[in-house]
N, C-alpha and C positions, 0 to 999 in steps of 0.2 A: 259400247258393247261389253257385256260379261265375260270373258274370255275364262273364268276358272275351271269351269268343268271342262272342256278342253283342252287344258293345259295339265289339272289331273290324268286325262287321259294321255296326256305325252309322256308326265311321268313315268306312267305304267307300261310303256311303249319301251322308255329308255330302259326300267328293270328287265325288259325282255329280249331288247336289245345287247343289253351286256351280258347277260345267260346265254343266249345264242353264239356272242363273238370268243366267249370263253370258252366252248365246247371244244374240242381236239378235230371234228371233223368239221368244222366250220370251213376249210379251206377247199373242202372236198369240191362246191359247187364257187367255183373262181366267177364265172356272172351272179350266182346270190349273195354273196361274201361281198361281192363288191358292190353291190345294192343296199346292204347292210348295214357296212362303212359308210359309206355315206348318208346313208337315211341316220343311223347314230351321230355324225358329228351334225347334221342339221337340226336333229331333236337338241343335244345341248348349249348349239347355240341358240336357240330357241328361247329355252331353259333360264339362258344366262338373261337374253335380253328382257323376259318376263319378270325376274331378279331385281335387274336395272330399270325395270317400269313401274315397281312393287316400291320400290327405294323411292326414285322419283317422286312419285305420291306423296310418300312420306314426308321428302323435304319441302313441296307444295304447301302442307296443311301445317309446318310449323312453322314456316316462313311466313304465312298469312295467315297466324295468330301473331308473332313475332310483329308482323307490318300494320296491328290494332292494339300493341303495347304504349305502354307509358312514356317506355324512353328512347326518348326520337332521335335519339343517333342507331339503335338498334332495330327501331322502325323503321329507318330510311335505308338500313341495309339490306333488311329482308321486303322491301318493296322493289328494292333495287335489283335483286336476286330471281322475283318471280317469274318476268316474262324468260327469262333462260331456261329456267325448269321447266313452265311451259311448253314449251317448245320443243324442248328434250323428249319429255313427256307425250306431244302429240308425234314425234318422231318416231318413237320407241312403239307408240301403237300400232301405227303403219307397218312399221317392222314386224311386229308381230301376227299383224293380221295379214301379212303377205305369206308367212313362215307358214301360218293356218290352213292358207288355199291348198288344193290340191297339187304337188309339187313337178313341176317339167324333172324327170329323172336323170337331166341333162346341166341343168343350171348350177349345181357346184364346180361343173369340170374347167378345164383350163380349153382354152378356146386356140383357135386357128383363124387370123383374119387375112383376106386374099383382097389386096386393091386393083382393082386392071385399072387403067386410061380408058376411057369413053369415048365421045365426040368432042373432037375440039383441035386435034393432032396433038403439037407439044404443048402447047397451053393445058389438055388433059393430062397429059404424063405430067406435068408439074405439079398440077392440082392433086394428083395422086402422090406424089411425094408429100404434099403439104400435110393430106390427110396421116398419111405413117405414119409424120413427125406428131401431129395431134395424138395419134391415138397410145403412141409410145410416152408421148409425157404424162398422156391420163393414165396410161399404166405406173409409171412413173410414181406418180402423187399416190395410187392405191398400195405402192408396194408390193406391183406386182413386177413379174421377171420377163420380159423379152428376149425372144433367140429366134435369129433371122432363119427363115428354111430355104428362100429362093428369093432371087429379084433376077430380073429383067432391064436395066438401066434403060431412060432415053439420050440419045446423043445430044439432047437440048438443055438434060437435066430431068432431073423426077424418074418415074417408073411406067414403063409400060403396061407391066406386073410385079410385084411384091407379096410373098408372102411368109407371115412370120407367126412365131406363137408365144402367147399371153400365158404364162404360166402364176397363179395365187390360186387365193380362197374365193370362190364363188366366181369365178372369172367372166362364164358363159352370163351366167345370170343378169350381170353388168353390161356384155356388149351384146349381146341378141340381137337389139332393136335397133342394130347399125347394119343390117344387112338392108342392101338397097340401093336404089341410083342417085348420086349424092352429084347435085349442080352448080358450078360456081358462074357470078356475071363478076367480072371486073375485068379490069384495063390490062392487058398482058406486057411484059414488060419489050417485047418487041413491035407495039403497038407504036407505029409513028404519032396516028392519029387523035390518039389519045380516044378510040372508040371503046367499048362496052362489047366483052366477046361473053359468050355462054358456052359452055365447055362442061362435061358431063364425067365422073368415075362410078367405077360399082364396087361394091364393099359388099363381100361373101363373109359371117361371121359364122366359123361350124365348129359344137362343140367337139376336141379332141375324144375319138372315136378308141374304143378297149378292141382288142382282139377278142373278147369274147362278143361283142355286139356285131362285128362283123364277119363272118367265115368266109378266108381267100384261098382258095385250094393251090397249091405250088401250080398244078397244070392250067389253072386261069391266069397264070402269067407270064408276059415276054419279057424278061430284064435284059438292056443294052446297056452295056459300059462306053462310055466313050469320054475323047479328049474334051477337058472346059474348054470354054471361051468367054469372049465378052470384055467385059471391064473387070476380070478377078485379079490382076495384075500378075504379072510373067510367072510366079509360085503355081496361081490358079491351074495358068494354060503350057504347063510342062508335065503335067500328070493324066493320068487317065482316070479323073475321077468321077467324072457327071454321070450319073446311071438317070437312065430312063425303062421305068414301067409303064407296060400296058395292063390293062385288067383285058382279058380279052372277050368273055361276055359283054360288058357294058360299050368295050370301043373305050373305054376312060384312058389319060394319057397322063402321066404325071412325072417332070425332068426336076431334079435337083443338082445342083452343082456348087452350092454355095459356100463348101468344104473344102479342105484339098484331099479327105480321107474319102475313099469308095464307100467304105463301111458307112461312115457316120451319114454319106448322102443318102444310099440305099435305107437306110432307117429311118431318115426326116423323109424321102421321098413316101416309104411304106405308110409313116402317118399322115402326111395327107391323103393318098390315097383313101386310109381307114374312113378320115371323115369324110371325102367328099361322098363314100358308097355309105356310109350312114348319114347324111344328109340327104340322098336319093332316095332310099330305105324312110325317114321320116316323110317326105314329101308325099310318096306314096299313100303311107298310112295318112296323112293330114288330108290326101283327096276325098277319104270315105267318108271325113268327120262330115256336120253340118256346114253349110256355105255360112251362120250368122258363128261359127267357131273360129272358120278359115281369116274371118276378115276382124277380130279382135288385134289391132295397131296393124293392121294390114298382115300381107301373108309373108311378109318377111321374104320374099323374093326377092330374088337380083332385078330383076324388069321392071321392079317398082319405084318412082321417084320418089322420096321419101322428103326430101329437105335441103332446101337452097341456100347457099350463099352470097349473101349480095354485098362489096367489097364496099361499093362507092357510099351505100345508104347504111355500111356500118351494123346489118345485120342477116340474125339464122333465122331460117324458118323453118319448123318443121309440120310437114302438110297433114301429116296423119292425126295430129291431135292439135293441129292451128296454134302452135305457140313458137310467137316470136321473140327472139334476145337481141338486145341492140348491144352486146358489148363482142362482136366478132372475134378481133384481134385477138382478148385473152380463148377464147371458147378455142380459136384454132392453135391455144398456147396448152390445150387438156383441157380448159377447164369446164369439163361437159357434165359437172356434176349435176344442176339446176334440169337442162333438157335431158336427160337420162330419170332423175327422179319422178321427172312430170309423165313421162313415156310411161314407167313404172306402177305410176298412180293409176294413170286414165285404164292399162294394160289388167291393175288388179278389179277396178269397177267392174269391167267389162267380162272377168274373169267370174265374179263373184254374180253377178248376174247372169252371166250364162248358165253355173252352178244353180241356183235359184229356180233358172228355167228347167234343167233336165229336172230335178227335182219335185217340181209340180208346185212351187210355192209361189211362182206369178204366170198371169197370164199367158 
């Protein structure tokens, strides 16, 4: 695909871009300022990777002259060099042609993911710990930051509930497609029999919500202070820190305690809240869209089985786009790059075809 005159036109995007963030009243509209900023850092990395695909090329077409020269130690090094470039090369399009699509105005942000336990008892609450640890070392490997907001322990081990937040670049954009009913079959380790249990967790992933996206009136709220408890150990449960809000429109419930500071609960408790009522707020607007929009990798719902774990046969599956990985062990060590990218691809086809369709350029 030709990407130049689109990419012209981001240029001209960014010149306008940076005129607008320069102005003195730029701060005056704190939700379009913050739409701004961030449509700006996505245009230049855009930009950059356009740069690095531009380059790419370049090293492509000398490397394979270089790999039809005379002398064959410097032939065999630029033959040696091309499938790399390649690759790079078909990566960096992808990239770009994802950057292209019309943008979720939510996927740069830093995310919030909420594990519960499912069916299974403790065998779920373990499963559910297993997944944290997964999903903390795949942040881990991105270089992104984790900060615990709430957990819930079970007395057998694992989480009942857990929830924390994924703070980098592009955070949302990367786990989106992990909200869902995540399944595991293996042998529990209190398993005398050495049987095959199935055991269920859900995995809520919701972009970290601005005060400007959602408006919480002080009188939509009940805030209760009260004494921790649980497994915070004797610091936790000698102070009065755990606040609990209600939203009282919605009935929404949300207890933090996982500080020994009121303040800092009240503030991680306030941001979940934010997103859980701007994931409702989404949900809402996604029921007007079309049913063939809703069901592009599925509706990202909790109530959805998304993708199983199978311990014994050594692999994942994930149901929404039929691709299985037989190396479990690392995948539940982060390494979710491979099923994340795949999600990603099938996600932008589908993306780009539905664009096509409102469009009027297919059937």
């Amino acid at each position: 695909m030709d990407y130049a005159e689109l990419i012209e036109r981001k240029k001209l995007r960014l010149h306008e871009l940076e005129a607008a963030i320069a102005s003195p009243d730029f701060f005056a509209d704190a939700r379009k300022a913050g739409e701004m900023t961030r449509e700006h850092a996505a245009v230049r990395r855009l930009l950059a990777s356009w740069d690095r695909y531009q380059q790419t090329g370049r090293d492509i077409s000398e490397a394979t002259e270089l790999a039809k020269g005379e002398d064959a130690e410097l032939a065999a090094m630029a033959a040696e060099e091309l499938p790399g470039l390649e690759e790079r090369s078909v990566a960096l399009a992808s990239e770009i042609q994802y950057a292209l699509l019309p943008r979720d105005p939510t996927e740069d942000r830093d995310a919030l993911l909420e594990i519960r336990a499912g069916t299974g008892g403790d065998e779920a609450a373990l499963f559910a710990g297993d997944l944290m640890r997964m999903y903390v070392r795949y942040a881990e490997s991105r270089g992104w930051k984790v900060e615990p907001m709430e957990a819930n322990p079970s007395d057998a081990g694992g989480f009942r509930e857990v929830i924390f937040k994924v703070s980098g670049e592009e955070v949302f954009r990367w786990l989106k497609y992990e909200s869902g009913v995540h399944r595991v079959q293996r042998v529990p380790a209190t398993e005398a029999q050495g049987r095959i249990h199935t055991s269920t967790a859900t995995v809520a992933v919701l972009p970290e919500a601005e005060e400007v996206d959602v408006q919480i009136r002080a009188d939509d709220l009940r805030i209760e202070v009260c004494r921790a408890g649980g497994h915070g150990g004797q610091g936790v449960n000698t102070t009065d820190s755990a606040v609990q809000i209600m939203h009282l429109p919605t009935g929404m419930i949300v207890r933090c305690q996982d500080g020994r500071s009121q303040l800092k609960n009240r503030e991680k408790a306030m941001t979940v809240l934010r997103s859980r009522l701007l994931e409702r707020k989404q949900q809402e607007e996604a029921a007007r869209y079309s049913a063939h929009r809703r069901s592009l990798i599925g509706s990202g719902g909790r109530e959805e089985k998304i993708r199983t774990y199978n311990f014994p046969q050594n692999r994942v599956t994930d149901h929404r786009i039929n691709l299985t990985l037989y190396h479990l062990p690392s995948f539940m060590d982060g390494d979710l790059g491979e099923m994340i990218a795949a999600l990603q691809k099938s996600d932008m086809a589908a993306r780009m075809e539905e664009a096509q369709r409102e469009a009027g350029l297919t059937p």
